[in-house]
Structures are given as C-alpha cells and as structure tokens.
C-alpha positions as CSV (number, residue, x, y, z in Angstrom):
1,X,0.0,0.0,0.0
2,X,2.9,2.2,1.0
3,X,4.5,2.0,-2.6
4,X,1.1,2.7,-4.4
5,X,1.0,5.8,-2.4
6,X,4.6,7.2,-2.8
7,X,4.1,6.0,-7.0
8,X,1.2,7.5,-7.3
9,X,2.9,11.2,-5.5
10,X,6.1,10.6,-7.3
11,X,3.9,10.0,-10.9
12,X,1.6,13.2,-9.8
13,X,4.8,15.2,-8.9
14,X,6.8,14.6,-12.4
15,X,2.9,15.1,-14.4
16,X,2.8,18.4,-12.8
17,X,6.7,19.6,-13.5
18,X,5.5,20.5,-17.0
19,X,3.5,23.2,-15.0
20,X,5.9,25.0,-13.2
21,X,8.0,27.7,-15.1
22,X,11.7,27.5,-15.1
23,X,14.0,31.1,-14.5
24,X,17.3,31.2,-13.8
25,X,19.8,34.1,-14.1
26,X,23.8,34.0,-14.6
27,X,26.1,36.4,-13.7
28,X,29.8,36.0,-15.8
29,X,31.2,33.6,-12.8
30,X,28.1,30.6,-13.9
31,X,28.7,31.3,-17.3
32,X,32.8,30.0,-16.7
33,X,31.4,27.3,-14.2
34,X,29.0,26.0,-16.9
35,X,31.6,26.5,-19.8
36,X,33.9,24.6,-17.1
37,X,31.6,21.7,-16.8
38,X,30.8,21.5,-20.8
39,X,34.4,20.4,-21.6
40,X,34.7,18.5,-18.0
41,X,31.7,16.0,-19.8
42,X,33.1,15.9,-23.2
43,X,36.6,15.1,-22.4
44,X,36.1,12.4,-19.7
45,X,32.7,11.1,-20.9
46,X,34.5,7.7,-21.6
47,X,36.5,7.2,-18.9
48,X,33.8,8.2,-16.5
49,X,31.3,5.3,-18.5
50,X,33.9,3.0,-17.7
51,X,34.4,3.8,-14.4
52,X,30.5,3.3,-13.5
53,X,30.0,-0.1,-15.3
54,X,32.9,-0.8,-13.2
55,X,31.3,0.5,-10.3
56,X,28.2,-1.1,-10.9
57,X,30.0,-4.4,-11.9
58,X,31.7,-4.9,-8.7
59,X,28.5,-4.4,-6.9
60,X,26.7,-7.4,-8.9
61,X,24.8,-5.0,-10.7
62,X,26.1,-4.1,-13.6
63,X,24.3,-4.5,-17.3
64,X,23.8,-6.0,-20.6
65,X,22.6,-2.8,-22.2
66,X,25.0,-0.3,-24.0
67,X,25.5,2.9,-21.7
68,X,26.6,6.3,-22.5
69,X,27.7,8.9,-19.9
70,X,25.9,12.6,-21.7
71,X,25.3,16.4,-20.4
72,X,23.1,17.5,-17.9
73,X,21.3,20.2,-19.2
74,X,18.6,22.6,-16.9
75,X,15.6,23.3,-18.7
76,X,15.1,27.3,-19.3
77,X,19.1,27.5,-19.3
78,X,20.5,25.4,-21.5
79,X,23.6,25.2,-19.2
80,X,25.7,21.8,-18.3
81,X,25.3,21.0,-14.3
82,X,26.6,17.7,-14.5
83,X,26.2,14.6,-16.7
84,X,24.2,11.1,-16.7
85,X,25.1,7.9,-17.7
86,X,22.2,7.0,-20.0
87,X,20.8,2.6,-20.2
88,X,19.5,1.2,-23.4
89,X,19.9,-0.8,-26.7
90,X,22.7,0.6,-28.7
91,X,20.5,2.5,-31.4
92,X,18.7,4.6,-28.6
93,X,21.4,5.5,-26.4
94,X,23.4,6.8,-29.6
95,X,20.6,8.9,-30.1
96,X,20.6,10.2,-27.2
97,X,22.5,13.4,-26.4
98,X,22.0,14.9,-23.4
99,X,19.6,14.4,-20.3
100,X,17.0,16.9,-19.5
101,X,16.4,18.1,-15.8
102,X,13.3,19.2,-14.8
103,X,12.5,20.7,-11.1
104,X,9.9,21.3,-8.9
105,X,9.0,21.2,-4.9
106,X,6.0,19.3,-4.2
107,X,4.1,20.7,-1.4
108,X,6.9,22.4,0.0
109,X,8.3,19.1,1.1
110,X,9.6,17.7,-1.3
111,X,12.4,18.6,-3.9
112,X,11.9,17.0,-7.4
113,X,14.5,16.1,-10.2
114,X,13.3,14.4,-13.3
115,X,16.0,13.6,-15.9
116,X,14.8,12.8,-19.0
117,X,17.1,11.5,-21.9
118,X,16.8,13.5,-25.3
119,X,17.9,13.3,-28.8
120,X,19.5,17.2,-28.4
121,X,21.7,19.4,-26.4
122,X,19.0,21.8,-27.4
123,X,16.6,22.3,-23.6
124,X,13.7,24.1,-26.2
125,X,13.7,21.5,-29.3
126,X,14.0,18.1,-28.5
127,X,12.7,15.0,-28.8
128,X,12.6,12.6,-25.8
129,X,14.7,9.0,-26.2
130,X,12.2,6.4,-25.5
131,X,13.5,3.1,-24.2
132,X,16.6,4.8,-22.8
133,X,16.9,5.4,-19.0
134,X,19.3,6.9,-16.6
135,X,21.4,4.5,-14.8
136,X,24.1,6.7,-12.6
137,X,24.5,10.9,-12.2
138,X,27.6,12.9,-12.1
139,X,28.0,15.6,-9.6
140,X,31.0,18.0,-10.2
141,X,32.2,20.0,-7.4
142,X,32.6,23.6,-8.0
C-alpha cells in the first residue's frame, strides 16, 4: 500500500513539473562554471562510463545494455550542471545526447529532479529518447 502511495505522489509530482515555469539568471562567474563543466563532460565522458560499469560491476549489478555517460542540461538555461550515464539498446542510447532536468518542490516538502534522456543538447527543441533510461548521475564540485 505504501508504494502505491509514494508511486502515485512521485507520478503526480513529475505530471505536474510541466506546470511549473523555469527562471534562472547567470552572472559571468556561472557562465565559466557552466563552460567549465561542458568540456569536463566531453573530455572524460568515456572514462567516466567506464568507471561506472565498473562500479556497478563490482557491486553485482552491472548491465547487458549499452551505456553512454551525456550532459546534464537545466531546462530554461541550456547550461551543463553535470552529466548522466544513460541505459538502453545501442540504437537509442546513440541517439541520445544529453539528459533533461526538470524541477519542482511538491508541497513544500519535497524537492523533485526528473532527468529525461533527449535526442538534443538543445533544452527548447527536443525530442525525448524512449526506451533509454538513466542509470548513474555525475555531480561536479565547484
């Protein structure tokens, strides 16, 4: 009973995300962070795919699917916060070229992230990747 509930809030939360207008201002000092973090992705996206189906691996849970580590991108910004290894058959995670993070607070309780793989690094046209899931996030510490 307790999972219907906290599915049924978490579905209900993510619906409603499409809702709720995203703003967000830089000053020159994002702008380097973000810049910062765009060549942090490109230039270690391998080795940091590696290093989570290693990860994962180790921990008996590693997978059969082809993964893919991709930008982070904010929706209303278009900036890089941090990247995603994306899950899926081959053909979909090659199409897939960024994840898309939507946010909202849900009742004033709750903070919600929904990353959604896309077929652009483009936050305003884009298509989204189904069949492809994320499988690990990247945090990088500015």
């Amino acid at each position: 009973m307790k999972k219907r509930i906290i599915i049924g809030l978490l579905v209900f939360c993510l619906a409603s995300v499409a809702a709720v207008p995203a703003t967000q201002a830089f000053n020159f000092g994002d702008i380097l962070k973000v810049g910062g973090v765009a060549i942090l992705v490109d230039r270690f996206a391998g080795p940091l795919n590696n290093f989570i189906n290693s990860l994962t691996a180790k921990h008996n849970a590693g997978s059969d699917y082809a993964t893919k580590v991709v930008p982070i991108i904010t929706l209303g910004s278009g900036g890089y916060v941090g990247a995603a290894q994306i899950t899926g058959p081959q053909d979909l995670v090659d199409k897939t070229k960024a994840a898309l993070q939507v946010e909202a607070d849900f009742n004033s309780q709750l903070r919600v992230k929904a990353l959604i793989p896309i077929d652009s690094k483009n936050p305003v046209n884009f298509s989204r990747v189904q069949g492809v899931g994320v499988s690990a996030m990247i945090d990088v510490r500015i």
